[in-house]
C-alpha positions in Angstrom: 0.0 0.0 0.0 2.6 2.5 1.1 4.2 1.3 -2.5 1.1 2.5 -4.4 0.7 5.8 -2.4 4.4 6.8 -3.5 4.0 5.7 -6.9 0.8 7.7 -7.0 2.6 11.2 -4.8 5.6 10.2 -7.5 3.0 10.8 -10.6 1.1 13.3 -9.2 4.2 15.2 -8.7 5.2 14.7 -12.0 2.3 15.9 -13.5 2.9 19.3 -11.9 6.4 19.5 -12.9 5.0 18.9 -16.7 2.4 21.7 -16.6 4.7 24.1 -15.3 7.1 23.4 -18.1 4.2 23.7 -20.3 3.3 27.4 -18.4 6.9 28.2 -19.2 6.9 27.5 -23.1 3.4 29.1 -23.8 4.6 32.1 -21.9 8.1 31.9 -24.0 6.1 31.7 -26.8 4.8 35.2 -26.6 7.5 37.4 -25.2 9.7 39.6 -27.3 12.9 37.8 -26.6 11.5 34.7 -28.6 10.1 37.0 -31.5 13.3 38.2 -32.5 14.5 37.7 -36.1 14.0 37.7 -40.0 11.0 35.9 -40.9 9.9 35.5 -44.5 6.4 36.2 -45.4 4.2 33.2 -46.4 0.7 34.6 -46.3 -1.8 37.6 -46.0 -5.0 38.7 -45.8 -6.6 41.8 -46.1 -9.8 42.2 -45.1 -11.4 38.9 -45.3 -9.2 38.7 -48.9 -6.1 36.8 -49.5 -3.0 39.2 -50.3 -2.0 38.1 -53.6 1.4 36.1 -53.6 3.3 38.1 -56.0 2.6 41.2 -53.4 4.2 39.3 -50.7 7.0 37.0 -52.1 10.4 38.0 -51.1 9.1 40.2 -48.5 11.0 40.2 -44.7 9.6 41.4 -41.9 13.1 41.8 -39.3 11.4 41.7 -35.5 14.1 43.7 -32.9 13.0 43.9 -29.4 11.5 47.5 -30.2 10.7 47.1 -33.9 8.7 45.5 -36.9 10.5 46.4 -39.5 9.2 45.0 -43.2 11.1 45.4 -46.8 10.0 44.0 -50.1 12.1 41.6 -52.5 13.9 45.0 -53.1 15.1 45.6 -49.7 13.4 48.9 -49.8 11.1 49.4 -46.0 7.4 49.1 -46.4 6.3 49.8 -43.0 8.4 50.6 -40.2 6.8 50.3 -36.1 7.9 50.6 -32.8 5.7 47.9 -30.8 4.6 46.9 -27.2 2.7 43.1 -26.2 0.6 42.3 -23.9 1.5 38.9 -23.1 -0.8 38.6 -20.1 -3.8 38.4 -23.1 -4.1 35.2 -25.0 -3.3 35.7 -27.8 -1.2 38.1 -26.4 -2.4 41.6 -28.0 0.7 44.4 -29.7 0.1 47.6 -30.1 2.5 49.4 -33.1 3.3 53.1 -33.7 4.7 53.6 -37.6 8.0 55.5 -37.2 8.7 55.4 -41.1 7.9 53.4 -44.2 6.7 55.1 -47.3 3.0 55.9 -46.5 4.1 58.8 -44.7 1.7 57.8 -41.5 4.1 58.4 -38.8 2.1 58.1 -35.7 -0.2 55.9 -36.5 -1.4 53.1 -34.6 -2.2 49.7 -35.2 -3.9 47.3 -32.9 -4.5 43.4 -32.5 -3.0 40.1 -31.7 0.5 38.0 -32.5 1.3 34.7 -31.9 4.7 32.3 -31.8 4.2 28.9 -32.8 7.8 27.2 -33.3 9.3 28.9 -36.4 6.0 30.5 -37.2 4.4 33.8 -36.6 0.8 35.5 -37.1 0.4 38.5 -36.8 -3.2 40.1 -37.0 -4.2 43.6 -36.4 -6.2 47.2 -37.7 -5.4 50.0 -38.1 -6.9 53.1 -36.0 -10.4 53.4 -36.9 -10.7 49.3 -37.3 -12.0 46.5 -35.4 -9.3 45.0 -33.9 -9.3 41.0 -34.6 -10.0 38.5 -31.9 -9.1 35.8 -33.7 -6.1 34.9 -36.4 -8.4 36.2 -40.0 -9.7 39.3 -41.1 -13.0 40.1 -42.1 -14.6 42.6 -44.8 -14.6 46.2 -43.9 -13.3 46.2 -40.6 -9.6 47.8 -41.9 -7.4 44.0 -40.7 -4.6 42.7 -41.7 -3.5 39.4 -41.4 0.1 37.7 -41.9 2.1 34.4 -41.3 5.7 34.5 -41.7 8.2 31.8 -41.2 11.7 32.9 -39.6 14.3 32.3 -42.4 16.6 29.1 -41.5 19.7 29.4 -39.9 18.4 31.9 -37.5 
């Protein structure tokens, strides 16, 4: 009996250890540390439409721990932002001010939700005036954008 009860403390014990290691991963998953890096644009959408693939191809968006910075195949910037997360919300929410970029919107603000998952990010958000997205698509007329990029390998 005493055998079983250890064995059973033993598991139980384990089980605890497991979701806390869990905790720690989800929580590293959405801190700024672990978004750091190139990433190559896969997909878009804007507003409930796919971004064509010839729009996005070649694109990078470089993630710093104080900017989103994205370039086309040309290496010139498309849109330049200083950003804060929330990781306390899940999906944890970012909030972005454009600092440059050709659309001349310095200022701006662009509000929604970001999400690691292994060499993967989405990003979701509007821009002021929008509806900013609960969930990982966009939807007609609500001004969202939508993107999944893949962190280039070797990084």
């Amino acid at each position: 009996m005493k055998i079983m009860a250890a064995i059973g403390l033993g598991m139980l014990m384990l089980a605890g250890s497991a979701r806390s290691q869990e905790s720690k991963s989800i929580a590293k998953d959405t801190d700024k540390a672990s978004l750091v890096g190139n990433y190559e644009l896969i997909s878009g959408e804007d507003n409930g439409k796919p971004v064509p693939e010839d729009h996005i191809k070649g694109s990078i968006v470089r993630i710093t721990d104080d900017d989103i910075v994205m370039v086309d195949r040309d290496n010139k910037e498309v849109y330049v932002t200083k950003y804060k997360l929330d990781t306390k919300a899940k999906p944890a929410r970012i909030t972005m001010t454009e600092t440059g970029g050709p659309r001349g919107r310095k200022g701006q603000k662009a509000v929604g939700i970001i999400e690691r998952d292994g060499d993967r990010v989405r990003l979701c958000y509007c821009y002021e005036g929008g509806i900013v997205p609960t969930e990982f698509r966009t939807r007609a007329g609500e001004k969202q954008l939508c993107f999944t990029m893949k962190r280039k390998s070797g990084e």
